[in-house]
N, C-alpha and C positions, 0 to 999 in steps of 0.2 A: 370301218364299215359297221364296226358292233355287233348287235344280233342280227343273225340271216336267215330269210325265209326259208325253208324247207319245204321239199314237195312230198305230196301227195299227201298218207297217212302220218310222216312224221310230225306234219303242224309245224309250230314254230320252235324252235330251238336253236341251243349251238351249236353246230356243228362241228363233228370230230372228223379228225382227217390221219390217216394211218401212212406210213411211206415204207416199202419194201426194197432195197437198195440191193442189188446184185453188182458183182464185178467192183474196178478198179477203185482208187481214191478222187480219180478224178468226178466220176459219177455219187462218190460220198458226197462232196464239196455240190454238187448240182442240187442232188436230192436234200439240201439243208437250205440252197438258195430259193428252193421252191418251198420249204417248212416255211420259212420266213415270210414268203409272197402271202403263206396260206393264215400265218398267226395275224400279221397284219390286216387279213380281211377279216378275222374274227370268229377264225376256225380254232379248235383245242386242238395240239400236237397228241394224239397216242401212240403205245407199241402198236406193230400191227398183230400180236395175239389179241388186242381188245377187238371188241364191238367197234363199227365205225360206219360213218355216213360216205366215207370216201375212200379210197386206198389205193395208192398209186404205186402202180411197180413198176420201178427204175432200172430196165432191163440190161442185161449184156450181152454179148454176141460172140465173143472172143471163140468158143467151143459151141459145139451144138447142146452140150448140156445145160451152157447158159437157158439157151430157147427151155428147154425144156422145164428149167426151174422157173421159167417165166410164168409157163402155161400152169405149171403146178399149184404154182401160186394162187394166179386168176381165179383155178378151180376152186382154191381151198378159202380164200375169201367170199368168193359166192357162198358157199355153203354157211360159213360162218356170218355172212351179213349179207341176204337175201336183197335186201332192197336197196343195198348199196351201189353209189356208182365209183366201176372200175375202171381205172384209167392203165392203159400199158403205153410207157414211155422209153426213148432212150435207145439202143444205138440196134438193138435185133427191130424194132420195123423197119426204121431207117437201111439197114441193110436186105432186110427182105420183106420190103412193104407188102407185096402180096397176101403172102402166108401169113403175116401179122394183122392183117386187116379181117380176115376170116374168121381169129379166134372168135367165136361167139362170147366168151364172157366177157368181153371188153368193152363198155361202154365209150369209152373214149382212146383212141390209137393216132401217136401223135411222134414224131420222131428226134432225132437230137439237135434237132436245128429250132425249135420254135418252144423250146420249153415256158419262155412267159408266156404262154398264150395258152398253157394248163389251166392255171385258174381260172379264165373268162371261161375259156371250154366245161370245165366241173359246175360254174354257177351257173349256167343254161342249163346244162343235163338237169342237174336237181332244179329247174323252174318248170321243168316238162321238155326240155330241147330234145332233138330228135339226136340219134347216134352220131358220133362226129368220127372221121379218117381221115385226117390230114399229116402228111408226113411230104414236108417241102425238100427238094432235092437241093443237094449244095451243091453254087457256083462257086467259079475261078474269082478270087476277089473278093468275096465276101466277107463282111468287118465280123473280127469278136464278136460273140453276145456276151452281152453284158446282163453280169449277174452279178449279186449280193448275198453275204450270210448275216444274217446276225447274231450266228453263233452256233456252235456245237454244240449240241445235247448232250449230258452225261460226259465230256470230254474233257481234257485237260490241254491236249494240243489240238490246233486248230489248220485244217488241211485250206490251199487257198489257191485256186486256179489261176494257171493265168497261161496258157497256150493250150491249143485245140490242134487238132487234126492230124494229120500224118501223111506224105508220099513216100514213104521209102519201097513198099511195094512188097515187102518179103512174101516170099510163093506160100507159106503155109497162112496168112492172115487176111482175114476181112475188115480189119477196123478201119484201112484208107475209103471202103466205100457207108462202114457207117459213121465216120467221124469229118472225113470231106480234106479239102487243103487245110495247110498248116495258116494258123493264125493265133495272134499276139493280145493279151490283153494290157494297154494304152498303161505307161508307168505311172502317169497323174491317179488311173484308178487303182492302180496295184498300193500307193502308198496312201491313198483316201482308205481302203479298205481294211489295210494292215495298221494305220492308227487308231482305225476304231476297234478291232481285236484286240489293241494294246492297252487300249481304254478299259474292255472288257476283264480285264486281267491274264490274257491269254497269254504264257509268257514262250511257248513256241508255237512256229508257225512251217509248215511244209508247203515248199511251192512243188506243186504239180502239174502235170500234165498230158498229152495224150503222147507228145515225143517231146518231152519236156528240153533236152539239147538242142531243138531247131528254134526256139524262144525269138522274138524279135527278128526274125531272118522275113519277116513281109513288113518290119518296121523300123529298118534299117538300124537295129540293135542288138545285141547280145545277151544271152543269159547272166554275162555279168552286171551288165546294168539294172537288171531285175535283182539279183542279190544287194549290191550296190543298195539300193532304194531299202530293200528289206532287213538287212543289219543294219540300218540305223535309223530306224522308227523306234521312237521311244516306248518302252515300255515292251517292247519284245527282245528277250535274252537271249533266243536262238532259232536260227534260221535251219532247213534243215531241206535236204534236195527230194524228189522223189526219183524217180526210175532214171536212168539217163542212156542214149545211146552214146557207146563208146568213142568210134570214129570221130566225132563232134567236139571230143575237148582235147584243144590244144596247150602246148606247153606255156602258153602267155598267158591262159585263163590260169591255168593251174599257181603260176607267179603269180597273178591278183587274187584269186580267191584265197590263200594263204592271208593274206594282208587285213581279210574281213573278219570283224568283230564279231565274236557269236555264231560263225556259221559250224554247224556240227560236222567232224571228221568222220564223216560215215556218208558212202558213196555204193550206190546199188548200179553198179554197172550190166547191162544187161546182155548173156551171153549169147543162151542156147544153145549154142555147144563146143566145145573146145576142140573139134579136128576142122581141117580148113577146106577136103570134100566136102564136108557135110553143110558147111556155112556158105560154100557156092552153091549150093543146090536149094539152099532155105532165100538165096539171095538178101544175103548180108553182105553190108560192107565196108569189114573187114578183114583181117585174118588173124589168126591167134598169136602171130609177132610184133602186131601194133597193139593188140590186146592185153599183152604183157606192159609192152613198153610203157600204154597209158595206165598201166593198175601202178609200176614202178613209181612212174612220175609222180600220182596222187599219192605212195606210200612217201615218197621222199618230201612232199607237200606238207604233209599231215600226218607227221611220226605216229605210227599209233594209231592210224585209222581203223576204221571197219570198210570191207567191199566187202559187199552181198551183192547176189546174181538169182538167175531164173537162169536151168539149164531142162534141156528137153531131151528126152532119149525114146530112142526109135522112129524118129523122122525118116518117112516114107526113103528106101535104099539105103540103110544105115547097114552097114557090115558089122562082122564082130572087131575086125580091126580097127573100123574107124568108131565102133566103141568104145575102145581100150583105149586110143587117143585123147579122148574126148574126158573118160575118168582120170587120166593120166595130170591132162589138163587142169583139172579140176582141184586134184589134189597138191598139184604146186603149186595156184594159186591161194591156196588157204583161206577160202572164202570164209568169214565170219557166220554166215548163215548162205543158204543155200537151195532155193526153192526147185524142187525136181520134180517134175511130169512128164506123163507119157503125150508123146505127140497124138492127134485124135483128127479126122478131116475134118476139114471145114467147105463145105459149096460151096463153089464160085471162086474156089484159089487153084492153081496151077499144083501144088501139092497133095492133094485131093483127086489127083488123075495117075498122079505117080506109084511105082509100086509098094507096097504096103506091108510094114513087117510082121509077120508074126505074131499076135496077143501076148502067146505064151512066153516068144521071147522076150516082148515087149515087157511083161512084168518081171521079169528074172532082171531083166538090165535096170527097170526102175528102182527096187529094192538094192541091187549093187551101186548104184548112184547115189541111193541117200544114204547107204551107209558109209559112202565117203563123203558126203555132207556132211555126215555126224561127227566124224572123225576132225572133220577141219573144225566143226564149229570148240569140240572138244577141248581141241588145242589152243583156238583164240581164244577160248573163256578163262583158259587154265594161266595163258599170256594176261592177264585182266589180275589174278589175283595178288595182294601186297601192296595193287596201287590203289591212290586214293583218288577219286573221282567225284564230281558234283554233279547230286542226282536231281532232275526233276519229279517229285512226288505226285502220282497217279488220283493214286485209290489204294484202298485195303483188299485186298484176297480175303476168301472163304475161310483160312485162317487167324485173320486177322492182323498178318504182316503187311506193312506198305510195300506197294509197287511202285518201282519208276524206274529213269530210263538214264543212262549216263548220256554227256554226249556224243559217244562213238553205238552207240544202242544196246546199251549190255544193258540187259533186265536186271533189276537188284531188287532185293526182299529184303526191308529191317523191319526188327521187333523193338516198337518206341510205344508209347504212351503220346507221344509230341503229337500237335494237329500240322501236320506237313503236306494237307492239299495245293498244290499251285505251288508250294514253296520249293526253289533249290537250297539240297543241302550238302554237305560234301560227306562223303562217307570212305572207308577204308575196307576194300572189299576183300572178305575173308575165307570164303569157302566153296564149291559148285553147288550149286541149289537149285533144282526141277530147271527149267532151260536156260538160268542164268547165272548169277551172283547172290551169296548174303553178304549184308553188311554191318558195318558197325560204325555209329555216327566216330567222325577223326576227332581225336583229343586237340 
């Protein structure tokens, strides 16, 4: 489209367009499929601290703080770019169109179901269009949207959706009502997309998504045929999972996935908490004896793995007992890493009605959780050192050491002269270094 008209006092020029991305990976991968819709028309990508003609905040919903860093935003881009138009997008209107449609500083409010229809929305506004709120409700049945990156800004791995939605219904969560039924992105476009990131030099690739385990289950396929596709697109050395609900992998996936080239032994199993009251009450479903069983399986898969989790403490009725459970839990699994939070309401979940613990306790237990996350990550790192490992090279840190990432996701730091961007190299990891490894290229 080239150069675009501008309204009003701007005249003619090219227009900058700013993207402010809150929440998950899968909303990263969105907010780059819409950079690309925006460079294709002949907008310039900037940070959103610049000036800009546009700035689209890609909201979350997950916690009310999400909302709140939404509105913040709106605010602070008004202030810094008066005549700009703001667009709020993404899974808080779609969850609470209402309340999302009132912001005043929004020029455009649009939800997670019609994202290509952003850009036609922003080129009307700046022609003089009047305010647009449209946020379409999701039906039973409804296809994929299909969307494209053409690439990651600043990145070296490249995140790459390809399922949507969610029912599993857990009492503390809203994301079934802003993300809708579960749905598949078509395998012909998962490998159209992942040859052209191959093309790109992009040499890992993370499939995510919003329940990334229910994959192909409205397309009568399995998350293994999405791996399948994906370790063996040429020109991609590693495949890599995002978040997975546990219940969902069985011991035949776990015998194939072993088999696959390049896919990374590192598995983010998703807990929330390790006592099996607490996980009836959050309506999960599992319990912490199949929870094991599938951490075992994957350990026995992939000697040497990494599991990482998300664990919550003080879910509305949480005891001190069925705390103690829960850290107990924690610590015999030996999570690699270990994301801990305080649970928080959310409107419109059945959790959120329920009794509600304590602040004070609530932070006394958060800080005893992560310091047994520390502890586990400790001891995995400390398991890491002596062996030798092929790192994919990042970028340089503020010191000037390389970062990158083994295949199990240990952070390493070497001090080289070497240009090692995009490059794997094998290194011999020799010491604990700030949250991970230093190395030393192997003789």
């Amino acid at each position: 489209m080239g150069a675009i008209r501008s309204a009003g006092k701007r005249g003619f020029c090219m227009l900058r367009a700013a993207f402010y991305t809150l929440g998950c990976k899968v909303n990263q991968y969105e907010s780059n499929a819409m950079m690309s819709a925006f460079e294709q028309a002949g907008f310039t990508i900037v940070e959103p601290e610049e000036e800009a003609d546009v700035y689209v905040i890609n909201s979350c919903t997950v916690t009310a703080t999400g909302d709140k860093k939404s509105r913040q935003a709106l605010r602070r881009f008004r202030r810094q770019s008066p005549l700009a138009v703001l667009v709020l997008c993404g899974c808080f209107p779609q969850a609470f169109p209402e309340e999302a449609s009132l912001i005043p500083e929004a020029d455009i409010v649009m939800g997670s179901k019609n994202r290509r229809d952003v850009l036609q929305a922003v080129l009307d506004r700046l022609a003089g269009g009047e305010r647009v709120v449209k946020i379409l409700p999701h039906t039973a049945g409804e296809p994929f949207e299909p969307m494209k990156i053409g690439g990651f800004h600043s990145r070296t791995r490249a995140f790459l959706k390809i399922q949507d939605g969610c029912e599993r219904r857990c009492s503390y969560c809203i994301i079934p009502d802003a993300r809708g039924p579960i749905r598949s992105k078509p395998l012909q476009d998962i490998q159209e997309e992942l040859a052209a990131l191959g093309a790109q030099g992009y040499r890992e690739v993370v499939l995510v998504g919003i329940n990334l385990s229910c994959y192909g289950l409205d397309l009568g396929l399995s998350l293994t045929d999405a791996l399948e596709v994906a370790c063996h697109t040429p020109g991609i050395s590693r495949v890599r999972l995002g978040s997975l609900e546990p219940e969902l992998l069985t011991d035949e996936m776990m015998e194939q996935w072993k088999k696959l080239p390049g896919l990374c032994p590192q598995f983010h199993l998703s807990l929330q908490s390790g006592c099996d009251a607490t996980l009836r009450r959050m309506n999960r479903h599992y319990d912490t004896a199949e929870y094991r069983r599938i951490a075992a399986g994957l350990r026995k898969a992939f000697p040497g793995c990494a599991l990482t989790t998300d664990v919550m403490v003080a879910f509305p009725g949480e005891t001190e007992e069925e705390y103690e459970a829960s850290e107990a839990f924690v610590r015999e699994m030996n999570f690699a890493r270990t994301h801990v939070f305080v649970y928080s309401p959310r409107k419109g979940t059945p959790a959120a009605l329920m009794p509600q613990v304590d602040k004070q306790v609530a932070s006394r237990r958060a800080k005893r959780m992560a310091q047994a996350a520390e502890d586990c990550r400790t001891r995995f790192l400390q398991e890491q050192l002596g062996t030798e490992q092929p790192v994919l090279w990042e970028n340089r840190d503020s010191n000037g050491l390389w970062q990158g990432y083994t295949p199990n996701y240990t952070q390493v730091y070497l001090d080289s002269d070497r240009e090692l961007h995009r490059q794997i190299v094998v290194v011999k990891l020799t010491e604990l270094y700030q949250d991970g490894c230093m190395g030393r290229l192997a003789e």
